[in-house]
ZADRENKOL-366360 format. One record per residue (C-alpha): residue number from 1; y, z negated, x; residue in three letters. Coordinates in steps of 0.2 Angstrom, whole numbers. Layout:
<pt i="NUM" py="Y" pz="Z" px="X" aa="ALA"/>
...
% end
This chain:
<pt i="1" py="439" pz="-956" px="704" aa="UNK"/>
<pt i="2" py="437" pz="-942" px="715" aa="UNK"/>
<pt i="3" py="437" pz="-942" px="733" aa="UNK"/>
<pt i="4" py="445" pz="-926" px="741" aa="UNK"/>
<pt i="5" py="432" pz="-920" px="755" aa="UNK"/>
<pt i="6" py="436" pz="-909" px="769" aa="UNK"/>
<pt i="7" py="426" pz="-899" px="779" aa="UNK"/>
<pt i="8" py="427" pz="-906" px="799" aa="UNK"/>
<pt i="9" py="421" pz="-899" px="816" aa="UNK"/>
<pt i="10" py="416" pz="-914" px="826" aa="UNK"/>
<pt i="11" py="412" pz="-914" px="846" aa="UNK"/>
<pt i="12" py="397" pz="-926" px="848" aa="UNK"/>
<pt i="13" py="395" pz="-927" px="866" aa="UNK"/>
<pt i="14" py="384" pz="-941" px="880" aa="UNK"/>
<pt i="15" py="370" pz="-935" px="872" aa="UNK"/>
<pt i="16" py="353" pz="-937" px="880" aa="UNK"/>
<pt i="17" py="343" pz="-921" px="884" aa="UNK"/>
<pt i="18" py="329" pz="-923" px="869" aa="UNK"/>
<pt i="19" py="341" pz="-925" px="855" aa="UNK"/>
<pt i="20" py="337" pz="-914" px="840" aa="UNK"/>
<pt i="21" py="346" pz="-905" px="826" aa="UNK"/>
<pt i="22" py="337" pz="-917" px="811" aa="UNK"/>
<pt i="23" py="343" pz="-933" px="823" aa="UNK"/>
<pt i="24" py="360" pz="-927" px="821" aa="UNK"/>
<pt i="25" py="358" pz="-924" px="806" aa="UNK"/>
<pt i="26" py="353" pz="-940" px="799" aa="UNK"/>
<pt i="27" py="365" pz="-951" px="809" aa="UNK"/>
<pt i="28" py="380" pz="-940" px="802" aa="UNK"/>
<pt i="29" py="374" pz="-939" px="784" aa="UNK"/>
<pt i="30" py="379" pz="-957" px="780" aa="UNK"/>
<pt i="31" py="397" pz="-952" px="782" aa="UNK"/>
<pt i="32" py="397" pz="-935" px="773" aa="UNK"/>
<pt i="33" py="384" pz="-920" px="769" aa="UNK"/>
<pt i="34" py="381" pz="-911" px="785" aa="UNK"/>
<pt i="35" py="381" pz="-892" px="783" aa="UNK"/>
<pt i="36" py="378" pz="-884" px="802" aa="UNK"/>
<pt i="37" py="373" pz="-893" px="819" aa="UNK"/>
<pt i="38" py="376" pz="-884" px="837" aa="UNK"/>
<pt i="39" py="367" pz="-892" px="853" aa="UNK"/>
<pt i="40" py="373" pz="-886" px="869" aa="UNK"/>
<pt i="41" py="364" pz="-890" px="885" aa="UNK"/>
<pt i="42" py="375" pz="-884" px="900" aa="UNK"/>
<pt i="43" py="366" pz="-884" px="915" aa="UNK"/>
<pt i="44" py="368" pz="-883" px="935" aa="UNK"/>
<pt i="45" py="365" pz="-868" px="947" aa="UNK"/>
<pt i="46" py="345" pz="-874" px="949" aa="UNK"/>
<pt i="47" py="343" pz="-873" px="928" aa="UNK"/>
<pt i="48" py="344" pz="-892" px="925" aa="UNK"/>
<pt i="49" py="349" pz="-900" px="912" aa="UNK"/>
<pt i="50" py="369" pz="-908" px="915" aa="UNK"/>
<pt i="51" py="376" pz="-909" px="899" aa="UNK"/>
<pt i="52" py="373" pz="-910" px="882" aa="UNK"/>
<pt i="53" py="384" pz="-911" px="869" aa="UNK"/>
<pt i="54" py="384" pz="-904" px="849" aa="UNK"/>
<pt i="55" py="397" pz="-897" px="836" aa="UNK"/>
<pt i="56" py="393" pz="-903" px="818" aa="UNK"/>
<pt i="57" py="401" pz="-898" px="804" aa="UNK"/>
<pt i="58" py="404" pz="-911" px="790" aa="UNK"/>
<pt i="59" py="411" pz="-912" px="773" aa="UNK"/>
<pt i="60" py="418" pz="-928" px="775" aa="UNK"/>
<pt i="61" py="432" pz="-938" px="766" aa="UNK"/>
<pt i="62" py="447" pz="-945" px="777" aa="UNK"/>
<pt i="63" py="442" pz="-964" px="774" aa="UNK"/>
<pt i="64" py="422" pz="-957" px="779" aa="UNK"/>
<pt i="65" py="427" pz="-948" px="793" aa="UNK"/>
<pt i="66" py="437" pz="-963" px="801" aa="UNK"/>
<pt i="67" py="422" pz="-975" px="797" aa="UNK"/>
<pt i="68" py="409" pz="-963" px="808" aa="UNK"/>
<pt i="69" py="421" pz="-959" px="820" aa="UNK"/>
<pt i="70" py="425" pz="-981" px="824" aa="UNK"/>
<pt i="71" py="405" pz="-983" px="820" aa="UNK"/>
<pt i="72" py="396" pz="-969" px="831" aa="UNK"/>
<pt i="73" py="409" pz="-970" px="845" aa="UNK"/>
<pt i="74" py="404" pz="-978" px="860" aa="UNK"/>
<pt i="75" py="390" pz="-982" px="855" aa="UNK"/>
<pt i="76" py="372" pz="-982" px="864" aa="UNK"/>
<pt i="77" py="361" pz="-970" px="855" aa="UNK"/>
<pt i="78" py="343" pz="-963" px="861" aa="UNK"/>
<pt i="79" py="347" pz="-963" px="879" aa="UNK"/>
<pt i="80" py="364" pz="-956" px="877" aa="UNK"/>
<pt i="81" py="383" pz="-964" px="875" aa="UNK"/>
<pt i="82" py="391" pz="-956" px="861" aa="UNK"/>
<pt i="83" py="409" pz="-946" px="861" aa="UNK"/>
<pt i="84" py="415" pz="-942" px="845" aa="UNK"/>
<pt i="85" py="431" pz="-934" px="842" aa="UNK"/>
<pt i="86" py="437" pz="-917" px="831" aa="UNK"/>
<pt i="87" py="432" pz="-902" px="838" aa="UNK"/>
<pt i="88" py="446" pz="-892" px="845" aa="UNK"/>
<pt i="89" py="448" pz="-874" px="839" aa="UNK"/>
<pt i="90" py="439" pz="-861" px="849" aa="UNK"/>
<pt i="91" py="445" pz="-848" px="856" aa="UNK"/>
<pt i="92" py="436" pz="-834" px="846" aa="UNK"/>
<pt i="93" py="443" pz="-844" px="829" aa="UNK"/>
<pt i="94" py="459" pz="-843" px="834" aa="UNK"/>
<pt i="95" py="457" pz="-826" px="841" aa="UNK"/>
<pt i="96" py="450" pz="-821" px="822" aa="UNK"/>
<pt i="97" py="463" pz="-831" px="812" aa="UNK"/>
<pt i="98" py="476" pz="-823" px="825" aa="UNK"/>
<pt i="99" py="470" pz="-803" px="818" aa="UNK"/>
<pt i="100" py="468" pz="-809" px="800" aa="UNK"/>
<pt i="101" py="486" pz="-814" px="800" aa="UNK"/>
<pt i="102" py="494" pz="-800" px="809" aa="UNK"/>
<pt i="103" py="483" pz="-787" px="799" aa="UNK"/>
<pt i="104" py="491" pz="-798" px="781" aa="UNK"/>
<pt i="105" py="510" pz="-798" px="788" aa="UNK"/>
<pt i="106" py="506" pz="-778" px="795" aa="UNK"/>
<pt i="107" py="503" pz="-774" px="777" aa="UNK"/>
<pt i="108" py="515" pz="-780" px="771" aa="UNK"/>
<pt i="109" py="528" pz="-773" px="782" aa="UNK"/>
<pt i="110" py="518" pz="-756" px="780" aa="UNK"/>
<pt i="111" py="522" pz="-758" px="760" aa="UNK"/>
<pt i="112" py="541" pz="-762" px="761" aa="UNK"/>
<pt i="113" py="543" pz="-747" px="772" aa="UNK"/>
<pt i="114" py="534" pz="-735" px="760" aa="UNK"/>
<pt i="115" py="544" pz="-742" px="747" aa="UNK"/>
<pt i="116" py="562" pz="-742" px="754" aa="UNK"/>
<pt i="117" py="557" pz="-724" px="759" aa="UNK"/>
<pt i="118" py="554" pz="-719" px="743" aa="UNK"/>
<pt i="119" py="569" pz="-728" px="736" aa="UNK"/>
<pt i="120" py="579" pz="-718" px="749" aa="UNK"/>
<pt i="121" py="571" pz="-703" px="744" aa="UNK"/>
<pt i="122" py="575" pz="-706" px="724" aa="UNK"/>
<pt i="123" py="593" pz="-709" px="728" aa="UNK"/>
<pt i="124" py="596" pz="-693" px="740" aa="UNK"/>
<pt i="125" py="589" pz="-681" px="724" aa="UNK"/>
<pt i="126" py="600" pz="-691" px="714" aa="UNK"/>
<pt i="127" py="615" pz="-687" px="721" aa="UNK"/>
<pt i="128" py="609" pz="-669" px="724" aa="UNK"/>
<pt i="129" py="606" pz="-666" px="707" aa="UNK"/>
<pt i="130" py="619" pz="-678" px="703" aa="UNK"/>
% end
C-alpha cells in the first residue's frame, strides 16, 4: 500500500534560544522526511533574544502529520513549550503565485485576441474578394 505524502509548512514556535537545525531535525523526522528548517530569533530594541520560533518543511502523510502535530504539541522540549500548527502562506508566496496566475490567464487572453483578430481579418478579405 502506498501512502500519499504531502509536502507541509509547519510553524514550530516556544522554542528555547539554543535550539538547533539538526534538533529539529530529528524530532520531526519520525513523522516524515524533513527537507528544509528556518530558525527565527526576533529580538527586542537592546538585541535580546524574545522569540524564537522555526518553519520546517515536511513530506508528511495526513495520518503522520496528525500523530506529530497531537505528539509534539504542548509538549516541554529543551527549555522551550512547543507550538505546532501549519504554516500560514507568506506574503511573498502569495504575492509570487498571485504573478504567475495573472501572467498564465494574461496569455491566454493575449492569444484569443490575436486570434479573433485574424479571424476578423480572414472574413473582411473574404467578403472583399468574395
Amino acid at each position: 500500500m502506498k501512502v500519499n505524502r504531502e509536502t507541509k509548512r509547519l510553524y514550530v514556535g516556544g522554542l528555547s534560544q539554543d535550539i538547533s537545525v539538526a534538533d529539529l531535525q530529528n524530532q520531526f523526522s519520525r513523522f516524515g522526511e524533513v527537507s528544509d528548517v528556518e530558525i527565527i530569533t526576533r529580538k527586542d530594541d537592546q538585541g535580546n533574544p524574545q522569540k524564537v520560533f522555526a518553519y520546517i518543511n515536511i513530506s508528511v502523510a495526513e495520518a503522520d502529520l496528525k500523530k506529530c502535530m497531537s505528539v509534539l504539541n504542548k509538549t516541554k522540549w529543551k527549555g522551550g513549550t512547543l507550538q505546532i500548527q501549519l504554516a500560514k502562506e507568506s506574503f511573498l508566496h502569495r504575492m509570487v503565485i498571485q504573478r504567475i496566475s495573472q501572467r498564465t490567464s494574461s496569455s491566454v487572453l493575449t492569444v484569443n485576441v490575436k486570434q479573433r483578430r485574424h479571424r476578423l481579418r480572414s472574413r473582411a478579405i473574404q467578403e472583399r474578394n468574395g
